[in-house]
C-alpha positions as CSV (number, residue, x, y, z in Angstrom):
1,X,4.0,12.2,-19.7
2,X,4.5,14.9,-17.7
3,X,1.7,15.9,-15.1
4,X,1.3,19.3,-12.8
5,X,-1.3,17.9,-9.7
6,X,-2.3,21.4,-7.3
7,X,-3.8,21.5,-3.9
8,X,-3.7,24.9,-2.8
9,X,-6.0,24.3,-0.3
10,X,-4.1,24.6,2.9
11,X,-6.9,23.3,4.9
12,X,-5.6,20.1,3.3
13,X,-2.2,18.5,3.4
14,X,-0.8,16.7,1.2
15,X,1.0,14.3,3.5
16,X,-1.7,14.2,6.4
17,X,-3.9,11.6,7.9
18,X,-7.6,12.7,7.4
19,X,-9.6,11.2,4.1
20,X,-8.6,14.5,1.9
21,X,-5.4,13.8,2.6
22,X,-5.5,10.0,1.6
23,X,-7.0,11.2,-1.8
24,X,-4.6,13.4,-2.7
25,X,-1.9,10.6,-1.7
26,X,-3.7,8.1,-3.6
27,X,-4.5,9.6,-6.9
28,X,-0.6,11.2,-7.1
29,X,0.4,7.3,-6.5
30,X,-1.9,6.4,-9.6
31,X,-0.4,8.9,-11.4
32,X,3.2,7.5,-10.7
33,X,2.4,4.1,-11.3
34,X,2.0,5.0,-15.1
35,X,5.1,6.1,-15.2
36,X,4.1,9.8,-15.1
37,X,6.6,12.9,-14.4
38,X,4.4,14.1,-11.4
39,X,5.1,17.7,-10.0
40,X,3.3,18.7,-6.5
41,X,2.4,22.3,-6.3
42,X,1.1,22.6,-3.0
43,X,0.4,25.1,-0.4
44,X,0.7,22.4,2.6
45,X,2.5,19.3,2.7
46,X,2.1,17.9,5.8
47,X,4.3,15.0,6.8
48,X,7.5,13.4,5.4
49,X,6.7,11.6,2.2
50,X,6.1,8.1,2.3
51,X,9.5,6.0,0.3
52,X,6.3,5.4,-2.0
53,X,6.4,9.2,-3.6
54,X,10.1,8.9,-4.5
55,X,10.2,10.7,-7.7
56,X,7.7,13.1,-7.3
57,X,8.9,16.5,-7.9
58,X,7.8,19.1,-5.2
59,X,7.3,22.8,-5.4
60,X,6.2,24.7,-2.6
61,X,3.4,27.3,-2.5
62,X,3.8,30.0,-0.4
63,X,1.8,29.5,3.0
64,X,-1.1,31.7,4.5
65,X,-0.1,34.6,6.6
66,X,-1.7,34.6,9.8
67,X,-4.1,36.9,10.9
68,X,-7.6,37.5,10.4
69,X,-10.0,36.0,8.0
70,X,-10.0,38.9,5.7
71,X,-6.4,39.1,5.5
72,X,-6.2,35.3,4.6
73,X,-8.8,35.4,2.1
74,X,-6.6,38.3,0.3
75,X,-3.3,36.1,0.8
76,X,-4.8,33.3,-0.7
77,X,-6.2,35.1,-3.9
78,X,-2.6,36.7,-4.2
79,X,-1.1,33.2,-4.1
80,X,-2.6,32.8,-7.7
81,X,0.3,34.9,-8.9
82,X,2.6,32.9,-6.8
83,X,1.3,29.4,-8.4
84,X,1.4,31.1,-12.2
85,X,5.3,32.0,-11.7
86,X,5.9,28.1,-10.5
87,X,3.8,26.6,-13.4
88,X,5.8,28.8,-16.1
89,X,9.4,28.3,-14.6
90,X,8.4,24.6,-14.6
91,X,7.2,24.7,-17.9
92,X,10.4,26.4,-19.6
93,X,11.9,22.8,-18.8
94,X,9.6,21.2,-20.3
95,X,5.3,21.7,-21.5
96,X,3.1,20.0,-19.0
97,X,0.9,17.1,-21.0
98,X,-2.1,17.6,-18.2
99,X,-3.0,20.2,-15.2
100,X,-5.1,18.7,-12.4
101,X,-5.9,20.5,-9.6
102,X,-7.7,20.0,-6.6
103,X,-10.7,22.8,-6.4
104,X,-9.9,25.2,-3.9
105,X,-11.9,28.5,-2.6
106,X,-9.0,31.2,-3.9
107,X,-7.0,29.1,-6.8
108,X,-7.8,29.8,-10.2
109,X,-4.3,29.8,-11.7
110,X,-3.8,26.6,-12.4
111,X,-7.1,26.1,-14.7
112,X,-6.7,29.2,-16.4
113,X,-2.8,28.8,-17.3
114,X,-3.6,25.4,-18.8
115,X,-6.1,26.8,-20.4
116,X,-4.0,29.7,-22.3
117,X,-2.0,27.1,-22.8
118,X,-3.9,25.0,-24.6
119,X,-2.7,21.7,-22.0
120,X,-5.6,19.3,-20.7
121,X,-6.9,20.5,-17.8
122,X,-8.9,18.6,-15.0
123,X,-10.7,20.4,-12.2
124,X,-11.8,18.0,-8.9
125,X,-14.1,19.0,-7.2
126,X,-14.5,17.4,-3.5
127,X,-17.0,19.7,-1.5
128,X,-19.1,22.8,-2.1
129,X,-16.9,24.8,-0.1
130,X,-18.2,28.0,-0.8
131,X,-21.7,26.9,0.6
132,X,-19.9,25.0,3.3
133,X,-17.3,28.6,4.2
134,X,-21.0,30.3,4.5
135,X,-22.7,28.2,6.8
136,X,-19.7,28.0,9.2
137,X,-19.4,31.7,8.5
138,X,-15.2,30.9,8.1
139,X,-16.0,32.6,4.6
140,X,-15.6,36.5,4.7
141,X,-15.7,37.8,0.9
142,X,-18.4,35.0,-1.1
143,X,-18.0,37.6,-4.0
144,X,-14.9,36.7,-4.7
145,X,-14.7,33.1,-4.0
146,X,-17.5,33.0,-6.5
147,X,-15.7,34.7,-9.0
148,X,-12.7,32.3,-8.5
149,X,-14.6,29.3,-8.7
150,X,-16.3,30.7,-12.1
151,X,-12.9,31.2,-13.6
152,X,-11.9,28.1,-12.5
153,X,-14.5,26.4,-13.8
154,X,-14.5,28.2,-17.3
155,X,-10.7,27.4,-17.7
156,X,-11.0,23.6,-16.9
157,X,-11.6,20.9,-19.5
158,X,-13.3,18.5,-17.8
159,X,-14.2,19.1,-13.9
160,X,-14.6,15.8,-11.2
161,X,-17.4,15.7,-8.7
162,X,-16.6,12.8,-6.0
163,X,-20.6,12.2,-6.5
164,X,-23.9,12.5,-7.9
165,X,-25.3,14.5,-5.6
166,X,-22.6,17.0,-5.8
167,X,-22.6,16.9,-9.5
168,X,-26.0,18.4,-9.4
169,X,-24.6,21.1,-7.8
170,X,-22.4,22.4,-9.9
171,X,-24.5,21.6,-12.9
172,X,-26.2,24.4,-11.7
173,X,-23.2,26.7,-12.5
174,X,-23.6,27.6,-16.2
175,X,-19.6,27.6,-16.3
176,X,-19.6,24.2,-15.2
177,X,-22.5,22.8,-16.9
178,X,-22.1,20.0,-19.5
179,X,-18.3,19.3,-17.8
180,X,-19.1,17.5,-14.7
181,X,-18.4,13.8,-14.4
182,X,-19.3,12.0,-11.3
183,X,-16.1,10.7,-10.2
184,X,-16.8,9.0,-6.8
185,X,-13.8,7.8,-4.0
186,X,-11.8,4.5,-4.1
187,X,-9.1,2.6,-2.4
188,X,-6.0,0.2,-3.0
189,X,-7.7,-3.2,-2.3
190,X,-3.8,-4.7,-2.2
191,X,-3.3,-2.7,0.9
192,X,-5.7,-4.7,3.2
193,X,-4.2,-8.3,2.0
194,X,-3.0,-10.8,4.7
195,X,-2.9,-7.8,7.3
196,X,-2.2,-9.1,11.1
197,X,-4.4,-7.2,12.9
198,X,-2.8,-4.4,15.4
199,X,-5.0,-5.6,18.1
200,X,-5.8,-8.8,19.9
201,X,-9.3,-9.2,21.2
202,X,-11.1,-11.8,23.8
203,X,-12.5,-14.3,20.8
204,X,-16.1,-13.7,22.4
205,X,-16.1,-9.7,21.9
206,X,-17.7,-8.6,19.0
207,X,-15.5,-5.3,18.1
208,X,-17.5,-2.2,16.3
209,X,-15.3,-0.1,14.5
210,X,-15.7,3.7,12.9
211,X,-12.8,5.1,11.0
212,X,-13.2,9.1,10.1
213,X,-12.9,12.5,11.6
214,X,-14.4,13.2,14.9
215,X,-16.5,16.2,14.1
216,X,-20.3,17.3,13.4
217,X,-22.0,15.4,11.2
218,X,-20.3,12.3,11.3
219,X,-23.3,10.9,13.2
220,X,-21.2,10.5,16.7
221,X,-23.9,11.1,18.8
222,X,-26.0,8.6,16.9
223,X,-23.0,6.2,17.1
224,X,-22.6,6.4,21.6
225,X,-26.6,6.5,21.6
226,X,-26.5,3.1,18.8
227,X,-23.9,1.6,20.8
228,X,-25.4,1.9,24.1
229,X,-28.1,-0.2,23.3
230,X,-26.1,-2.6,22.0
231,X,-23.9,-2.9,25.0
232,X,-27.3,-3.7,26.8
233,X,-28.1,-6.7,24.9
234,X,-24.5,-8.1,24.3
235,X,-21.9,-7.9,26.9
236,X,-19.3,-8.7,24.8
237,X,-19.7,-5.4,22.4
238,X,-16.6,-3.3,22.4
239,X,-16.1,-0.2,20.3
240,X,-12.7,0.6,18.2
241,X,-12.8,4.3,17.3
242,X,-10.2,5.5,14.6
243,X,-9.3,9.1,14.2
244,X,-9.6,12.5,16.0
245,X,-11.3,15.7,16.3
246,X,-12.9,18.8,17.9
247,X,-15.8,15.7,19.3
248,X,-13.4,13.8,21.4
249,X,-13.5,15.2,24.6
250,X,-17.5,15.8,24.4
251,X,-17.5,11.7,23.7
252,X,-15.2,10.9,26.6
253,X,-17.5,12.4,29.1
254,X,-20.6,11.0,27.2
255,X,-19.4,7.5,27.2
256,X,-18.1,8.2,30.8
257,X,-21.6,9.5,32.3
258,X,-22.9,6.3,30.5
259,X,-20.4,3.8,32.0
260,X,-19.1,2.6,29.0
261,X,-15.6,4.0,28.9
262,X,-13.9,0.7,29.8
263,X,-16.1,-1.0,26.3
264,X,-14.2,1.8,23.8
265,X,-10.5,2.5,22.6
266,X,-9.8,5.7,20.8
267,X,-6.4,5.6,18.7
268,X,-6.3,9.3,17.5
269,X,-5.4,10.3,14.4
270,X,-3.5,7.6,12.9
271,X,-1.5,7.1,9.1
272,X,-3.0,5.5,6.4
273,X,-0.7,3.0,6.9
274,X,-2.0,2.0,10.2
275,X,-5.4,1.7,9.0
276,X,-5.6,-1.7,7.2
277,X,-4.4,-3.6,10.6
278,X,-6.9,-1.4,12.7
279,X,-9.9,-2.5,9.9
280,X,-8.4,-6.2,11.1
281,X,-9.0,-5.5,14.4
282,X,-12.9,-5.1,13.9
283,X,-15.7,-7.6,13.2
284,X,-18.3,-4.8,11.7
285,X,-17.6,-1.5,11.1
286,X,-20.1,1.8,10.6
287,X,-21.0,5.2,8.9
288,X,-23.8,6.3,11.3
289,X,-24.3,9.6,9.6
290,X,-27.2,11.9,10.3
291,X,-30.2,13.0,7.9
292,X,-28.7,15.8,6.9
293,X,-30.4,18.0,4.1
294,X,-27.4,18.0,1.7
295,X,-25.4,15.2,1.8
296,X,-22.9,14.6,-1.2
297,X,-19.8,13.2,0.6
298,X,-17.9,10.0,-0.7
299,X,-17.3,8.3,2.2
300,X,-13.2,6.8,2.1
301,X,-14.3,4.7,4.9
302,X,-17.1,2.6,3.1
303,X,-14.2,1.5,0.9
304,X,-11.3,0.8,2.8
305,X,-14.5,-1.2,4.7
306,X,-15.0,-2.8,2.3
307,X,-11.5,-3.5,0.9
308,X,-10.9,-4.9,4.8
309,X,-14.0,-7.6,3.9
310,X,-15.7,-6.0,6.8
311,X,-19.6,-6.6,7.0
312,X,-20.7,-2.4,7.2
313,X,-24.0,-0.7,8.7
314,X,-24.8,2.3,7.5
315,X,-27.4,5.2,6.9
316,X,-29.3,5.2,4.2
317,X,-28.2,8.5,2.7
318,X,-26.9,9.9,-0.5
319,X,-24.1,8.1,-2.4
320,X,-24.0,5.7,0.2
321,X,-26.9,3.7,-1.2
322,X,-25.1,3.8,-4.6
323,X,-22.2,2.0,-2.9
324,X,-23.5,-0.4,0.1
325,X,-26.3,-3.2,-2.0
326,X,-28.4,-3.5,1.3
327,X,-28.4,-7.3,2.0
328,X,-25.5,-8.0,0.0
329,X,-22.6,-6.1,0.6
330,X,-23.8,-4.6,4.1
331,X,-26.8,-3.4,5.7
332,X,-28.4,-0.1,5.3
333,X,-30.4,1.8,8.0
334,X,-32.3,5.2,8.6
335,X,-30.0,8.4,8.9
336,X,-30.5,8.9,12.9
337,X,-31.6,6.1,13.9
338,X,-29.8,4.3,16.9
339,X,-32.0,1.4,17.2
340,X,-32.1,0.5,14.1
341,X,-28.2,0.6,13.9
342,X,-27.9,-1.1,17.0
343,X,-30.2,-3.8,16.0
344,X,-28.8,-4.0,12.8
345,X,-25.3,-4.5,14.2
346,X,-26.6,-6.8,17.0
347,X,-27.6,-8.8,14.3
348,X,-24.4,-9.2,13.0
349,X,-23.0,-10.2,16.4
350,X,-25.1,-13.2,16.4
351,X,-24.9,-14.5,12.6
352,X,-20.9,-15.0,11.9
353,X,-22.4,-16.6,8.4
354,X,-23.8,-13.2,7.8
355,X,-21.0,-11.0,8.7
356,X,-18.6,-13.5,6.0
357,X,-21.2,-13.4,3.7
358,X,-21.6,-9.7,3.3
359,X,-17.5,-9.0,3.7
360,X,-16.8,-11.4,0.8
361,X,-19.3,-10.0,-1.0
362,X,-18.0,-6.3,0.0
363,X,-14.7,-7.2,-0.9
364,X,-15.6,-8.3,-4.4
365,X,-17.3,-5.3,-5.4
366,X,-14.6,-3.1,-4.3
367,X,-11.9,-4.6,-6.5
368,X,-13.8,-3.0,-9.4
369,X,-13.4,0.7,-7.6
370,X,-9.8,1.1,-7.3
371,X,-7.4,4.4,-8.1
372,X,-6.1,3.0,-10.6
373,X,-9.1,2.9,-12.6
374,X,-10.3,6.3,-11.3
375,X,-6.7,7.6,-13.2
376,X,-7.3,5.4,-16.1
377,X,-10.8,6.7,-16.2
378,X,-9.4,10.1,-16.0
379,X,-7.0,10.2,-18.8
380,X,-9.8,9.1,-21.1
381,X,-11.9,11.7,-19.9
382,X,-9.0,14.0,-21.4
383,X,-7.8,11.6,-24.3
384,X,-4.5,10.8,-22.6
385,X,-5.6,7.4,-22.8
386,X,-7.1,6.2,-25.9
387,X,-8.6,2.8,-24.7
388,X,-12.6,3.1,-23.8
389,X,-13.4,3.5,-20.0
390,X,-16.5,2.5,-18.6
391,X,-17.9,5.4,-16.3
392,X,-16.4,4.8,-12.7
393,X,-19.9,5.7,-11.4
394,X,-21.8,3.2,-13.4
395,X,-19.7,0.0,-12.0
């Protein structure tokens, strides 16, 4: 079977560290394991490829000039012609059995090539990104992205929405409607089996961990303020923070006007590799995110949590509740509130029963949620794969 995956999104790359970058890795690695002929066309790779990718066949998109925003929005809508020449050439070789593309603001190409082509054609779609480019104002011409993401959406067979809440949205599209299949986030449980953990701790701390970007709306503020009480009623509270972002320096000073700089270790961005020994270092780990208005992420983190075994407090909010069973595979809490976080993780501190109980249970559930079914899920989506698939949503 030979597949054509595209991420011309070159705020993503392929080979990078953040949780777009793991999905990408992780569904071309599902595609591999089936013993598909895999072909990258990508705008940004990133880092070296892992010895894990050997055998996937790459092909370069032409990168963004630099310059303004208006000049990059043009570049990337030119790059359509650019992808169309790379899928053809390939093609002479040998007919693609599947396009799959990762939606982008300015790529159409790919959907609409299949499409003339009469190949299967699956569209994923991660984020609203024109709604996110205009609330950030990084998107100039919406016009145009619109018009993109209407042809995009016409060509595609069957289009991917990483959850329910996002699904709405693009019901909403009438070139999308009656295509959209809720097609949430997963991990490789096998990854976080017998892992030594990177970092030995005093066996009376009790280690909070949070794994993601650093950035707005990932609830930091609500994670220092949560924290702080904690540290207040437990002295042996420490906090493991994994990633990086525009936030760090704006947490240093908080947690340094607070006195609590000594009681947190930032890593920085890390590999995915690193990860599953950094999840061993922790005894709870977090999503404190906000009540925001729209919220229709997938968290990676939740999984890879819960792949770790790791008892998990989190906000009550959007596809989280579908994931974390309050009580039973982790605790849930208000979006924003820091007191009920703390007290919920305070909890945990105290009850070692509880924080096994929960982790098993979390680690259970997640075996049923792995990229492997997502692909197999996918192909039957398509009819590459003939065998009925549950939903991935419904499990």
């Amino acid at each position: 079977m030979k597949i054509a995956y595209i991420n011309a999104d070159p705020g993503v790359p392929v080979f990078g560290t953040t949780g777009c970058s793991v999905h990408v890795q992780e569904i071309i690695l599902a595609l591999l394991k089936r013993g598909a002929e895999v072909h990258l066309f990508a705008t940004r790779m990133g880092d070296d490829a892992a010895a894990d990718f050997s055998g996937l066949q790459i092909h370069p998109l032409p990168p963004l000039v630099k310059g303004d925003a208006v000049a990059r929005e043009r570049c990337a809508l030119a790059a359509n012609d650019a992808l169309r020449t790379a899928l053809e050439r390939e093609a002479q070789n040998d007919a693609f059995d599947l396009v799959y593309e990762r939606y982008s603001l300015w790529s159409c190409a790919g959907m609409e090539f299949a499409r003339e082509r009469e190949i299967k054609a699956i569209l994923e779609v991660n984020a609203p990104l024109i709604e996110e480019g205009c609330s950030d104002r990084t998107l100039i011409n919406r016009e145009a992205a619109e018009e993109v993401a209407m042809r995009a959406f016409r060509c595609a067979q069957v289009i991917t929405a990483v959850s329910r809440q996002l699904s709405h949205q693009l019901e909403q599209h009438p070139t999308a409607r009656g295509k959209v299949h809720v097609v949430p986030n997963a991990v490789s449980p096998g990854r976080f089996n017998r892992v030594v953990p990177k970092y030995v701790k005093d066996k009376d701390d009790f280690v909070v961990g949070f794994v993601g970007m650093l950035k707005a709306g990932a609830g930091l503020t609500i994670l220092i303020e949560s924290f702080t009480q904690l540290a207040q009623k437990t002295g042996a509270a420490r906090l493991l923070i994994v990633g990086d972002g525009p936030e760090r320096e704006r947490m240093d000073r908080e947690l340094a006007a607070r006195r609590l700089s000594d009681r947190v270790q930032f890593t920085g961005a890390v590999s995915p590799d690193e990860i599953p020994r950094l999840l061993a270092s922790m005894d709870a780990a977090v999503a404190p995110y906000p009540p925001l208005t729209s919220f229709y992420g997938s968290p990676l983190k939740l999984y890879e949590y819960m792949a770790a075994g790791l008892p998990i407090v989190a906000s009550r909010i959007g596809q989280i509740e579908e994931v974390i069973q309050n009580g039973t595979t982790g605790l849930l809490v208000p979006p924003g509130n820091a007191a009920a976080l703390a007290n919920a993780l305070h909890e945990l501190q105290l009850s070692y029963d509880l924080r096994a109980r929960l982790g098993r249970a979390a680690r259970e559930i997640v075996q049923q949620h792995t990229w492997d079914d997502i692909v197999r899920f996918l192909f039957s989506l398509v009819e590459l794969d003939k065998e009925p698939v549950a939903p991935v949503a419904a499990r």
